[in-house]
N, C-alpha and C positions, 0 to 999 in steps of 0.2 A: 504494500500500500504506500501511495505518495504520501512525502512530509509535507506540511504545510510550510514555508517562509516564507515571512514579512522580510523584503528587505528594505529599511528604513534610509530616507536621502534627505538635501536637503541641508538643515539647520538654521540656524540664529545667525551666524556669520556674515562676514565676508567672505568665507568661502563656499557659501551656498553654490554657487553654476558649478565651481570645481567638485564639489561631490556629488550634482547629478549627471556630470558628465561621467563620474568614476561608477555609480549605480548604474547608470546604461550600459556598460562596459562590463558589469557584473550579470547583470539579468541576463546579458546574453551570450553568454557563457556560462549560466547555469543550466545541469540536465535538466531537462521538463520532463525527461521518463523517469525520473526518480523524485523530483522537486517541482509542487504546485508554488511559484511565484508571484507575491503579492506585494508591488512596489508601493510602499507605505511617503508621500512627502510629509515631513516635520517642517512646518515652520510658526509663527508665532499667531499667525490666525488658526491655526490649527490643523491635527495630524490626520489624513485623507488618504482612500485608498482610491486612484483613478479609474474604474471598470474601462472593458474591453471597449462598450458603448461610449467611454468618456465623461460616464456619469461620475461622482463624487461622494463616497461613502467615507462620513467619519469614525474613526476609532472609538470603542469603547476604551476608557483611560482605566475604569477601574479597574481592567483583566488583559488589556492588550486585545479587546478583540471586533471581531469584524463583524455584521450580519448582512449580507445579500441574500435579495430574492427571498427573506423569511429565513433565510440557513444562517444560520449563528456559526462564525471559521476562527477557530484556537489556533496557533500557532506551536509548532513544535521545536523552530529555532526562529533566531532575527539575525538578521544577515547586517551587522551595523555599516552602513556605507556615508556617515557622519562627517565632515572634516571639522575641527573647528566645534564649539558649544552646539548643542547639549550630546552628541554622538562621541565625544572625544576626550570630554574630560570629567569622564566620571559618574555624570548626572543621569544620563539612560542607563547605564550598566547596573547604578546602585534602582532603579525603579526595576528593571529589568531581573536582578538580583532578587528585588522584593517578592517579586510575582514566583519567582521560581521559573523563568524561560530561560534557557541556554541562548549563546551570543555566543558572534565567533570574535570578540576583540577579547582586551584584557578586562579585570576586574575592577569593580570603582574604585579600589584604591590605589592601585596603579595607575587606572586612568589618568587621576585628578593629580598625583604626584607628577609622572611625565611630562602632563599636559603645561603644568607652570615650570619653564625653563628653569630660574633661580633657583627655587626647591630640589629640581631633580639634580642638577649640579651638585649640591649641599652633599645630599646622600650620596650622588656618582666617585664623588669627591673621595667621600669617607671609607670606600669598597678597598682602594690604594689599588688598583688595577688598571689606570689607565690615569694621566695627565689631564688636567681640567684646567683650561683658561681662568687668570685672574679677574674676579668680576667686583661689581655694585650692586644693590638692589634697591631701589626707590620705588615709592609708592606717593602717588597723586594727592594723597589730602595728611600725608606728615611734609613737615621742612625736610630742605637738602640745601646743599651748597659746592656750586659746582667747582669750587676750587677746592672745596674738601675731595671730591670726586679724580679730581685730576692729579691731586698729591697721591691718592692710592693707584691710580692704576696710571700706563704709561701710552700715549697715543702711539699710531691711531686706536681706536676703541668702535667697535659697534656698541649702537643704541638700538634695543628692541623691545617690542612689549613681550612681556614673562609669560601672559598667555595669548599666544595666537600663532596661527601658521601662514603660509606660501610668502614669511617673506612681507607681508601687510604693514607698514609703519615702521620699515627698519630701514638703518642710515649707517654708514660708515663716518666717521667725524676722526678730519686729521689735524683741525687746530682746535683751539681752544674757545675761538669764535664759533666755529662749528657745533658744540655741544648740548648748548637751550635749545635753540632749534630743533637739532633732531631731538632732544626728550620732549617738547609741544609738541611734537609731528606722532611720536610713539604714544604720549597720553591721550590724543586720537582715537586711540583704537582702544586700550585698555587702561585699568586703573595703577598698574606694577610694571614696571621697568628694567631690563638687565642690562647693564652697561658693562662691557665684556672686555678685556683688551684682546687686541685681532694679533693672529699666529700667521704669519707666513709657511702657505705651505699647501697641500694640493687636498681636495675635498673628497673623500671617498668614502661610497655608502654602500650597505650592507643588509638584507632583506633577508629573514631568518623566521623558523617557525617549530613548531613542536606537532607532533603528533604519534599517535601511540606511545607518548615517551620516549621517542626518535626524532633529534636537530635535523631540519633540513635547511643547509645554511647554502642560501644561494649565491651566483657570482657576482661580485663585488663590481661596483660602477665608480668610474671618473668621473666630475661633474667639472666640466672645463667651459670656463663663463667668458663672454667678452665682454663683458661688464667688471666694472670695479669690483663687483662683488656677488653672488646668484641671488637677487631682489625678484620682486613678482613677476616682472617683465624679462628678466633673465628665463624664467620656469617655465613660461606660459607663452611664449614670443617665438616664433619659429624659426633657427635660425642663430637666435643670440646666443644658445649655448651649446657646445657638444658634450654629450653625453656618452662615454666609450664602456661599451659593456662584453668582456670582461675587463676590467680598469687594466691598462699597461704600465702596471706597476709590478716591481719586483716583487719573486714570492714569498720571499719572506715576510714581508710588508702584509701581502694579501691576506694568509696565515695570519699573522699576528692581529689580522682588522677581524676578520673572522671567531678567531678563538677569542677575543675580548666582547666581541659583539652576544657568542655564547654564555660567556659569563657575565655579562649584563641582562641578560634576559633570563636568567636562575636567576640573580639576586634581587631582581627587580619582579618578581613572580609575575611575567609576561603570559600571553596566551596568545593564540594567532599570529597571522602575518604583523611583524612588528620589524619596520628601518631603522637602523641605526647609523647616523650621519658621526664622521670622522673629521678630522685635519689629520695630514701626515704632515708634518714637519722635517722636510728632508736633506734642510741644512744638516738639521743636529739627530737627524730618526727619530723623532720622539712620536709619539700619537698622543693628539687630543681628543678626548671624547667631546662631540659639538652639539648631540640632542637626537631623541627619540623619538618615532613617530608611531604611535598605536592603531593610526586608519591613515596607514602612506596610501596614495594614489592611485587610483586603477584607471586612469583613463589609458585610452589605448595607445601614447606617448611615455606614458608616468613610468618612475624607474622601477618599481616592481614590477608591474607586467614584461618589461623589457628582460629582468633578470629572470624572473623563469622561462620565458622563452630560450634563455641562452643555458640556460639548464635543462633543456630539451624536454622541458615538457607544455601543455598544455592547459589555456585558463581555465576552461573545462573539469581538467583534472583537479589544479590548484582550487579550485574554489569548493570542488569537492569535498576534495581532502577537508579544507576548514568547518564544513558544513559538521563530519561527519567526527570531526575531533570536539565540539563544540558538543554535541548530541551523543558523545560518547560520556563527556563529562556530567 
């Protein structure tokens, strides 16, 4: 008999069009001989499931559930395809949790730790496994003072909001004039701030997953920008960045992004496809850890799909796999 999945798109964000283009890229590469699919949009007028007709069926909130045609439809996994609030940082998993449905992401407290960059440093930090950039963390409604800010760390520094992704509100800043600005331009977008100092050195990320209690640690990508820096339009701009998958990077190197990226996803009690973005540092080989992603990308560009293709299998499969590791749990 078919499962029933919701899989849920959308959100609160700015990155709402980025996760319905990663949910169309899911739906369809899921089997329909094994999986009834029911693309569920979250957003803040409320969570709808589109019929075939076009019609517009809302969510029962109290149970997750659907009724068409008189049929009342439970759910037996949700397929989170969230980027960005409320899919990503905690907030569906822990309601999701409540109810008792299986998800293929991580768990809300992993979520919600990942999803605030400054936080998940703190703890990345504390592991002693990997190098972590010198940082700040400011927050919108206490004082700061940006020359306190600039005696701790050493320019240049990125400026970014703590929680958000693709890149939204973040600024590279190489003088000192530079620094108000981009922290107005980041309070923008959210209310906490990471003010980082920037590593010279090459970007490489890593897409990794569990199932039956078996790492399947995929091949690692170069993310080579022509931009000062990979910003939203670095991501999302056709063109502006190459992206080299498998990263032509020595093995050693690869290995050692790989086996860290493992041991962050143990300590970090990960679940599903989960990124983990690097600097290699190749003056001096050091690796920094740069931040996790618990709902990376699936558009049909994005570097996880890219990386399992080069691990010779298919989205099909992949998506399988997470369906059936999620409903195993």
């Amino acid at each position: 008999m078919k499962k029933n999945i919701a899989l849920v798109a959308g959100g609160y964000s700015g990155e709402y069009v980025i996760s319905v283009q990663s949910a169309a890229v899911i739906e369809k590469n899921i089997d329909s001989s094994k999986y009834n699919v029911y693309k569920i949009s979250v957003t803040r007028d409320g969570w709808n499931y589109i019929g075939a007709e076009g019609q517009s069926i809302a969510v029962d909130r109290n149970d997750f559930s659907l009724t068409i045609n008189g049929n009342k439809i439970n759910f037996d996994a949700v397929f989170i395809g969230i980027h960005g609030t409320p899919g990503e940082d905690g907030r569906l998993q822990g309601y999701f949790e409540m109810l008792g449905i299986p998800f293929t992401s991580c768990g809300m407290v992993t979520s919600a730790l990942t999803f605030n960059k400054s936080y998940c440093n703190k703890v990345v930090s504390s592991f002693g496994i990997v190098n972590v950039s010198k940082s700040v963390h400011i927050f919108r409604d206490q004082p700061f003072d940006t020359k306190d800010i600039l005696r701790e760390l050493k320019l240049p520094v990125f400026v970014k909001p703590a929680e958000g992704g693709s890149s939204i509100g973040m600024s590279k800043v190489n003088t000192a004039e530079e620094l108000m600005p981009a922290i107005e331009k980041a309070f923008k977008e959210d209310a906490q701030i990471l003010i980082e100092e920037f590593i010279k050195g090459r970007e490489i990320t890593c897409g990794l997953y569990k199932a039956n209690g078996q790492f399947t640690v995929l091949p690692v990508t170069e993310i080579i920008s022509s931009k000062e820096f990979f910003d939203y339009e670095a991501k999302y701009t056709p063109g502006v960045t190459r992206e080299v998958t498998p990263a032509e990077a020595p093995s050693e190197v690869t290995n050692l992004i790989q086996a860290t990226a493992r041991k962050l996803y143990d300590k970090l009690n990960c679940r599903g496809i989960v990124r983990m973005d690097f600097i290699w540092e190749e003056a001096n080989n050091r690796l920094f850890f740069l931040e996790v992603n618990t709902m990376p990308g699936q558009s049909e560009n994005s570097l996880v799909p890219q990386q399992v293709r080069a691990a010779g299998k298919t989205l099909q499969e992949f998506y399988g796999t997470l369906i059936e590791e999620c409903l195993r749990k």
